[in-house]
PLY file of the C-alpha trace (Angstrom):
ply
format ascii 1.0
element vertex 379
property float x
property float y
property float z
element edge 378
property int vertex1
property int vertex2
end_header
-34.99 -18.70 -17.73
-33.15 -19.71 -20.55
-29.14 -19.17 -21.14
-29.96 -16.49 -23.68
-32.09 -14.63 -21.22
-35.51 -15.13 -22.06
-38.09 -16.66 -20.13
-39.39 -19.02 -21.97
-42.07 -20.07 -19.71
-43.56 -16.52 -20.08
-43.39 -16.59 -23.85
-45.22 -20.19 -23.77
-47.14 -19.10 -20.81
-51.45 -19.59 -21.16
-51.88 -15.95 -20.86
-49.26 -15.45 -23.78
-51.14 -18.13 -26.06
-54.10 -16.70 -25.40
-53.08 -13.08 -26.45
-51.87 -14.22 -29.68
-54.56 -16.00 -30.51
-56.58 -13.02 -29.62
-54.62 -11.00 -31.40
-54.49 -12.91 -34.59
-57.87 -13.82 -34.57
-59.41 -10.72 -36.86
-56.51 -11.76 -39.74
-57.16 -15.54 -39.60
-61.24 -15.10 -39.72
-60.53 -12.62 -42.54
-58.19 -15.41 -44.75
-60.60 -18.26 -43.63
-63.74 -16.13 -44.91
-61.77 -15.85 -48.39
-60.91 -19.26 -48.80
-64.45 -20.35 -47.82
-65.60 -17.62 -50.85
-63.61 -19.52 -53.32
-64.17 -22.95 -52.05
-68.06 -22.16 -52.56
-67.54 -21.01 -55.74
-65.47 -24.07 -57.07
-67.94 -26.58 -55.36
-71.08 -24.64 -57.33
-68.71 -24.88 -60.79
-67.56 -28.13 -60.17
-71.56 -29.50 -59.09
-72.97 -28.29 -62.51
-69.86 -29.35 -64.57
-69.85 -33.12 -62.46
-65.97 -32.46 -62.36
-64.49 -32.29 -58.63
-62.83 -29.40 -56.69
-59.98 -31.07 -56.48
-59.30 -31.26 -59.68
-60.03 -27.71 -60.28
-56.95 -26.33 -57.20
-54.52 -29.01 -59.35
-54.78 -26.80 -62.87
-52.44 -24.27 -63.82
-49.12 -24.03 -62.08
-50.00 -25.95 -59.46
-49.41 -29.05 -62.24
-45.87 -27.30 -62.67
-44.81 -27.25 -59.62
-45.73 -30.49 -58.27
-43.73 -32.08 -61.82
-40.79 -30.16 -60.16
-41.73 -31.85 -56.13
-42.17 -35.43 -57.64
-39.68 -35.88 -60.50
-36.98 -32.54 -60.40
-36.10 -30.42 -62.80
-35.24 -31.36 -66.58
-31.89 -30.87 -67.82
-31.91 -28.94 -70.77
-34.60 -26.65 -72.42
-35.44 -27.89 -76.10
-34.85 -26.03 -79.20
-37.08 -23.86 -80.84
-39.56 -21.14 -79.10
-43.51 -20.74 -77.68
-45.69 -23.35 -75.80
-44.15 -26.71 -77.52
-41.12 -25.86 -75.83
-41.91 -25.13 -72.07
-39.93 -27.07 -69.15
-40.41 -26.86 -65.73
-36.98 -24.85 -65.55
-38.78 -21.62 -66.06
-40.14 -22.35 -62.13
-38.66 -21.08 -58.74
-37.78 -24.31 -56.48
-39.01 -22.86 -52.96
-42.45 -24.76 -53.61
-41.63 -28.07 -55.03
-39.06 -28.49 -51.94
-41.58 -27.40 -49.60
-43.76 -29.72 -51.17
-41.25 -32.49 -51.84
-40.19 -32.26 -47.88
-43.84 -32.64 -46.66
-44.46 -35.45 -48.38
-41.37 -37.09 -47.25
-42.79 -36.38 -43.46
-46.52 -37.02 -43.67
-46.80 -39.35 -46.97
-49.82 -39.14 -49.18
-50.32 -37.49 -52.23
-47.88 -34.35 -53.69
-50.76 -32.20 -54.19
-52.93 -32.83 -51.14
-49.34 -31.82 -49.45
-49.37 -29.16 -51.82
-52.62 -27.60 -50.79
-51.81 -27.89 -46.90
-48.89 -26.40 -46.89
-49.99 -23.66 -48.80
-52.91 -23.15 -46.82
-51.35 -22.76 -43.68
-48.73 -20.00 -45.07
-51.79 -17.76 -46.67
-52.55 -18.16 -42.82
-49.95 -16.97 -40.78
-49.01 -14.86 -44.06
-52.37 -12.98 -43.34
-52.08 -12.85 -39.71
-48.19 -11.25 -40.03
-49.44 -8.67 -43.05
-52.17 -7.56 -40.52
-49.93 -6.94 -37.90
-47.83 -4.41 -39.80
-50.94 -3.44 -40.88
-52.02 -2.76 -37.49
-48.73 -0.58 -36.38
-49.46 1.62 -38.99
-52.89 2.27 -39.71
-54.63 0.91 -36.62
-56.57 -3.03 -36.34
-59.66 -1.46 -38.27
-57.69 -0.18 -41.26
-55.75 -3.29 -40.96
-58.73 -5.42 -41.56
-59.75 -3.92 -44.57
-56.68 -3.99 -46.05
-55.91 -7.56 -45.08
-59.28 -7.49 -46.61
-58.70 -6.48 -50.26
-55.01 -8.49 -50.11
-57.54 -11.68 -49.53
-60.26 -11.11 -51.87
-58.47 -9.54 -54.46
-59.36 -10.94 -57.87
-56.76 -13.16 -58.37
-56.42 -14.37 -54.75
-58.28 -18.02 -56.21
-54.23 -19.13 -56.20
-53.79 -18.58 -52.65
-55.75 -21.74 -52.27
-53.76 -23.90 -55.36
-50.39 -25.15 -54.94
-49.14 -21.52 -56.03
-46.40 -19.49 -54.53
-48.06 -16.39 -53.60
-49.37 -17.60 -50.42
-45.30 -18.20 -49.51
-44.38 -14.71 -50.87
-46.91 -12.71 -48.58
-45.94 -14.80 -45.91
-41.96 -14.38 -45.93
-41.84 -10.84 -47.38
-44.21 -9.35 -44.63
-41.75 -11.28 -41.94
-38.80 -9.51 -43.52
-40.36 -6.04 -43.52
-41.50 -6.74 -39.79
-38.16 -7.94 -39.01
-37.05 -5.00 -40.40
-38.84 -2.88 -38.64
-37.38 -4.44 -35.00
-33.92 -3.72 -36.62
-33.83 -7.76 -36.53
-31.34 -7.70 -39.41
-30.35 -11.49 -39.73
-34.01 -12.43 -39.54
-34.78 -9.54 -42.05
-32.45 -11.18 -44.16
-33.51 -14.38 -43.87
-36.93 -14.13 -43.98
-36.27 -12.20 -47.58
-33.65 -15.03 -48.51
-36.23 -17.79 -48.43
-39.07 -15.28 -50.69
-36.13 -15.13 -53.30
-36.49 -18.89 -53.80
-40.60 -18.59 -54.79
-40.38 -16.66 -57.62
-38.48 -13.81 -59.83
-41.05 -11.28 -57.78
-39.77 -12.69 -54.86
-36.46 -11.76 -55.31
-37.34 -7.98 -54.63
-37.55 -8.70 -51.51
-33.79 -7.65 -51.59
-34.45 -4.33 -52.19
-36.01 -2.97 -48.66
-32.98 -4.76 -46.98
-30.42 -2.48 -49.13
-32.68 0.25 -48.76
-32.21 0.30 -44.74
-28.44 -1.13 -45.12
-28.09 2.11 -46.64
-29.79 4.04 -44.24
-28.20 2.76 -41.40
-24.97 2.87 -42.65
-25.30 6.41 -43.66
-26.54 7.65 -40.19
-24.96 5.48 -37.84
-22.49 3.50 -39.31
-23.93 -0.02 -37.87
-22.31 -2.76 -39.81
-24.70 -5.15 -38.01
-27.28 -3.93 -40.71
-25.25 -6.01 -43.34
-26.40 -9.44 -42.32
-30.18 -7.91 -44.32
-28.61 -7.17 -47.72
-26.55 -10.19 -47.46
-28.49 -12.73 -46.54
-31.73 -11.44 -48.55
-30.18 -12.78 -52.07
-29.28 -16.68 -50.80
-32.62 -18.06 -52.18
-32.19 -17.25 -55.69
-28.17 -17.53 -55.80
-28.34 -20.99 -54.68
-31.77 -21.80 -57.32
-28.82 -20.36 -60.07
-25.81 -21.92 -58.71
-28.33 -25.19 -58.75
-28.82 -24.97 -62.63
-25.52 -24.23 -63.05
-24.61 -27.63 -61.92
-27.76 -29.63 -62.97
-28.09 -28.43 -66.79
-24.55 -26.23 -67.36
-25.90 -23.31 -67.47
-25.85 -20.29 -64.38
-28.53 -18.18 -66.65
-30.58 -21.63 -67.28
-33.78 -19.91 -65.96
-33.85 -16.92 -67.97
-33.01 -19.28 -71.59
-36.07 -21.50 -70.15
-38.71 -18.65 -69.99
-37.23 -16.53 -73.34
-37.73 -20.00 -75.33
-41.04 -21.16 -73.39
-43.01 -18.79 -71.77
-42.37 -15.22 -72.28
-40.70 -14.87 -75.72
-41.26 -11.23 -76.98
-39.76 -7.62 -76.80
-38.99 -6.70 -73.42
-41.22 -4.34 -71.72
-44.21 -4.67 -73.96
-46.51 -6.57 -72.32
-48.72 -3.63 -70.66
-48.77 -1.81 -73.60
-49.95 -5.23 -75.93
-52.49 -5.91 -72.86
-53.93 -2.37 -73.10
-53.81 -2.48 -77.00
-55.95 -5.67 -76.66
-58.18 -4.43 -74.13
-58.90 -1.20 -76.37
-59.31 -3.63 -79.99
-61.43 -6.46 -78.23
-62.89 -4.83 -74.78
-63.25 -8.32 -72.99
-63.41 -10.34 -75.80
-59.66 -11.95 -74.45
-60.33 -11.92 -70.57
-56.52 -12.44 -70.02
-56.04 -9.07 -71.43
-58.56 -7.60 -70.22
-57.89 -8.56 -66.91
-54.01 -7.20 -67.31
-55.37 -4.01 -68.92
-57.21 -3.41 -66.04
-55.11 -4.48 -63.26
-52.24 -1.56 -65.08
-54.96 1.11 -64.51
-55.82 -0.55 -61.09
-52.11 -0.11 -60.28
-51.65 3.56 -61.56
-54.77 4.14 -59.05
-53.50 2.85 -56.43
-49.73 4.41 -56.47
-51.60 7.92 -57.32
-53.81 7.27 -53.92
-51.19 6.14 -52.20
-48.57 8.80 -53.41
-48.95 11.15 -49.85
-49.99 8.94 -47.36
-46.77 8.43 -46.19
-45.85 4.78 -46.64
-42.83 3.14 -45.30
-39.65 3.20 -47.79
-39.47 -0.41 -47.54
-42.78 -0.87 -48.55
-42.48 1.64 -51.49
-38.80 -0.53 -52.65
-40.56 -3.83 -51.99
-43.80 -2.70 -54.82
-41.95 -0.83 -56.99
-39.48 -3.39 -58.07
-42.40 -5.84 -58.12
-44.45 -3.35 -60.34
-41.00 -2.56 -62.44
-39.87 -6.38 -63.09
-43.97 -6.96 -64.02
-43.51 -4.02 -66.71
-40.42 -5.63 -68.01
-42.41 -8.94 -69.32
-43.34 -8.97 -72.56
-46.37 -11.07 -71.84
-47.49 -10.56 -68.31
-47.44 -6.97 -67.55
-49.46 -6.00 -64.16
-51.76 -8.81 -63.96
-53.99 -9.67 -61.20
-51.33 -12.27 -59.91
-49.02 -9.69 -59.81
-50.50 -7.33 -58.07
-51.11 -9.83 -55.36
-47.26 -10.40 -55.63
-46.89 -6.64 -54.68
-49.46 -6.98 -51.90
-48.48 -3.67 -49.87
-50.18 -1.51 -52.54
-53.10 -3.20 -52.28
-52.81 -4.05 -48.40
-52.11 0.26 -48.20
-54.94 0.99 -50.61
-57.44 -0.70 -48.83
-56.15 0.68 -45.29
-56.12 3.84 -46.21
-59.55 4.25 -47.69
-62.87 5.79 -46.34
-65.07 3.33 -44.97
-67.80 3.81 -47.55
-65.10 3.76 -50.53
-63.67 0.41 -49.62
-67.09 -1.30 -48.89
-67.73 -0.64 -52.53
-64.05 -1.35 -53.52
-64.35 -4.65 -51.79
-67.44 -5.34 -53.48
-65.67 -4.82 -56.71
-62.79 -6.46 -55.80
-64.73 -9.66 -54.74
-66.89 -9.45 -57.86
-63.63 -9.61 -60.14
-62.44 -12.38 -57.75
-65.25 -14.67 -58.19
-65.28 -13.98 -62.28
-61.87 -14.94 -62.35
-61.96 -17.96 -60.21
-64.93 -19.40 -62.08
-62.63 -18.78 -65.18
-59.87 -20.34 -63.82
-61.89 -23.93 -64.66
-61.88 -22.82 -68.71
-58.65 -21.64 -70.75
-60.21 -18.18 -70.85
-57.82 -16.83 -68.29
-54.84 -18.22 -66.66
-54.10 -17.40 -63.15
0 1
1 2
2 3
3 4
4 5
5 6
6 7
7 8
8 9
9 10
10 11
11 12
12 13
13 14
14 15
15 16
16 17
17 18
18 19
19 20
20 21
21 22
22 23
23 24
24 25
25 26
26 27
27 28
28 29
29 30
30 31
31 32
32 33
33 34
34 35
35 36
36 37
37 38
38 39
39 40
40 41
41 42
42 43
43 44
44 45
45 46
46 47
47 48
48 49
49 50
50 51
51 52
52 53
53 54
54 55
55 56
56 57
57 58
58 59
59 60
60 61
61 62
62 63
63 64
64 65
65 66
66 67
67 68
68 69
69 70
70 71
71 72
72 73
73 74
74 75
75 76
76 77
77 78
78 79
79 80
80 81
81 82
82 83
83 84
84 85
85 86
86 87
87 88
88 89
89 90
90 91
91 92
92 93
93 94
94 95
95 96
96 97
97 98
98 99
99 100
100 101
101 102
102 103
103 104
104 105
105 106
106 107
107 108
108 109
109 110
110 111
111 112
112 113
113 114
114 115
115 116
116 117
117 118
118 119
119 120
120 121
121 122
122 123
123 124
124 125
125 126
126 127
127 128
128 129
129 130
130 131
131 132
132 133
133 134
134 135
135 136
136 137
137 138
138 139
139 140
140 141
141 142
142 143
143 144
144 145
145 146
146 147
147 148
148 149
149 150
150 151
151 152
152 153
153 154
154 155
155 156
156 157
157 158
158 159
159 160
160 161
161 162
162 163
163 164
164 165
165 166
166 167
167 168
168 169
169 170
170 171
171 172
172 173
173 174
174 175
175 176
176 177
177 178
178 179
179 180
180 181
181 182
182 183
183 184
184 185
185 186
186 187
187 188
188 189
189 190
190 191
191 192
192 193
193 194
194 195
195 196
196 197
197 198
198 199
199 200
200 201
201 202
202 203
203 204
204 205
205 206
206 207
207 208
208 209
209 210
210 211
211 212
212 213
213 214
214 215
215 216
216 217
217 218
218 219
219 220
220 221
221 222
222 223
223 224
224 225
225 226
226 227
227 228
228 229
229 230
230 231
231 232
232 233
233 234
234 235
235 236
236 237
237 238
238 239
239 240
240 241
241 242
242 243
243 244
244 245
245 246
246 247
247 248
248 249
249 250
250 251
251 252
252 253
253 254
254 255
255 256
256 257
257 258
258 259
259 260
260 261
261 262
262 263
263 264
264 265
265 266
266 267
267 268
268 269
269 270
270 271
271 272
272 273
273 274
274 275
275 276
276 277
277 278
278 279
279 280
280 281
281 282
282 283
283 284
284 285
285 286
286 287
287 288
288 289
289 290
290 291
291 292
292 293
293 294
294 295
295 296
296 297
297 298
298 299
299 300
300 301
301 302
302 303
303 304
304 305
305 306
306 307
307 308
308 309
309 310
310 311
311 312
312 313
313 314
314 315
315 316
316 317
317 318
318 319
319 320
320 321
321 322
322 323
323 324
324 325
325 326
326 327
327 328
328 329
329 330
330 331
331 332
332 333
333 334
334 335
335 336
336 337
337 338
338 339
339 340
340 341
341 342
342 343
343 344
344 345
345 346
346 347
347 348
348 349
349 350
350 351
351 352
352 353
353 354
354 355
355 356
356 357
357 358
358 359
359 360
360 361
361 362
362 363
363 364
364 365
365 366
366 367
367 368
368 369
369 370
370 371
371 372
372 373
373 374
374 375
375 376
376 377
377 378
């Protein structure tokens, strides 16, 4: 027994190991099955093209954010606007530290760190998703929509040195944490997502929500450690470029100038525009025209099926700050950013509906990840 009162040798006890692997068993096979999809398809692409699959996780982003792990951030963002002019400031630093740290541990090479890492949180992110899941819908309605979270068609980044993988992971701990009225871990748990990515940082919102709550009902101040630490991750990122280029707002200069210069909140209704002049003749728009209607589908399905508050303020600031972009809009990568809709979606479903859904779903995934290897679309 320890001095805090647990028994530690039951919680490390055989029989305990054994349940949890039981338990998480269903949610890893699920993840591993997905990542074994997209690993086919990239060997298949990379065979006929004589490229390697290596080369092929290291495109994108990844590229970004290993810059960031290996040589930190630039100082200053250069004058003038569009592609000439983007820095790696416009990045989150959760990943490159992550990244940076594990190399300092185990050696090797950034990206094959990079990879690992990232693997291993789309892992226990999967196995925590499907266990609130599971306490709502049941383990069979869990599957499936641990299912459609995996496979969905821009899931190809959960196995590239992206920070999806990290927001899954994190923001499903908070929302369990929250749940067991854990507040510090809550808060915590959300702190850390705020450093991945501006997305991320909504994972503030289902702390306030239940500060809020519990403060309104029964005035427990303990509540307050949620809302207050759930910010820390991206404070400290802006405090960081405060003192590194001079600048608190740094970030925001670095993706106006670079990467998402444009009238705000006009990038679903450009995407749609394009989808409706060129059908898939642009498959970036085409896939951000459809993921909009996607997402109006699945907040009208999901509308009275009685989802958990925090769950409805975690998704709708995702799906509000992706409507404020003048570029982006609700694109595939997005949508996996607000993973309880499509986690919900796919519980909820009929049996025969998401077989066909999933079908879909996987079809779009393996378009997507076989574009991935061309400049057709950009995950």
């Amino acid at each position: 027994m320890s001095s805090t009162g647990i028994d530690t040798t039951t919680i490390f006890s055989s029989a305990s190991l054994k349940s949890l692997a039981k338990r998480s068993a269903p949610a890893a096979g699920i993840f591993l099955a997905s990542r074994f999809f997209v690993l086919m398809i990239f060997g298949a692409v990379a065979k006929i093209s004589g490229q390697n699959v290596y080369r092929y996780l290291m495109r994108w982003d990844s590229r970004w954010y290993l810059m960031i792990a290996h040589w930190g951030y630039v100082t200053r963002v250069p004058a003038g606007q569009g592609p000439r002019v983007q820095v790696d400031l416009g990045f989150f630093p959760g990943l490159p530290l992550i990244v940076r740290f594990s190399h300092a541990i185990f050696g090797g090479r950034y990206g094959a760190n990079g990879l690992v890492m990232t693997f291993f949180a789309g892992l226990f992110g999967s196995i925590v998703l499907h266990r609130i899941l599971e306490q709502r819908f049941g383990t069979t309605a869990a599957s499936q929509g641990l299912a459609l979270v995996v496979f969905s068609p821009a899931a190809v980044v959960l196995s590239m040195v992206y920070s999806e993988a990290w927001i899954i992971l994190f923001v499903s701990l908070s929302i369990w944490a929250l749940d067991r009225r854990i507040w510090w871990f809550a808060g915590l748990a959300a702190g850390i997502a705020t450093s991945f990515d501006p997305v991320g940082a909504v994972a503030v919102l289902p702390c306030l929500y239940v500060a809020y709550q519990e403060l309104r009902t029964k005035r427990n101040w303990e509540v307050l450690a949620a809302p207050l630490l759930a910010p820390l991750g991206i404070l400290w990122f802006f405090l960081y470029l405060w003192r590194h280029t001079g600048h608190f707002m740094e970030y925001f200069h670095a993706q106006r100038a670079g990467w998402q210069h444009g009238p705000m909140f006009t990038g679903v209704f450009y995407n749609i525009g394009q989808f409706a002049l060129h059908f898939f003749g642009s498959a970036d728009s085409a896939a951000k025209a459809l993921g909009a209607f996607a997402a109006v589908a699945m907040i009208v399905w999901l509308w009275k099926k009685n989802l958990p508050a925090t769950w409805w303020a975690y998704l709708g600031g995702a799906l509000f700050m992706a409507s404020m972009s003048p570029l982006i809009g609700f694109s595939p990568r997005v949508l996996l950013r607000a993973f309880p809709i499509i986690g919900a979606t796919g519980a909820t479903l009929p049996r025969r509906v998401f077989v066909v859904v999933l079908g879909l779903s996987m079809t779009c995934l393996a378009c997507l990840t076989i574009l991935s290897v061309t400049f057709f679309w950009t995950p």
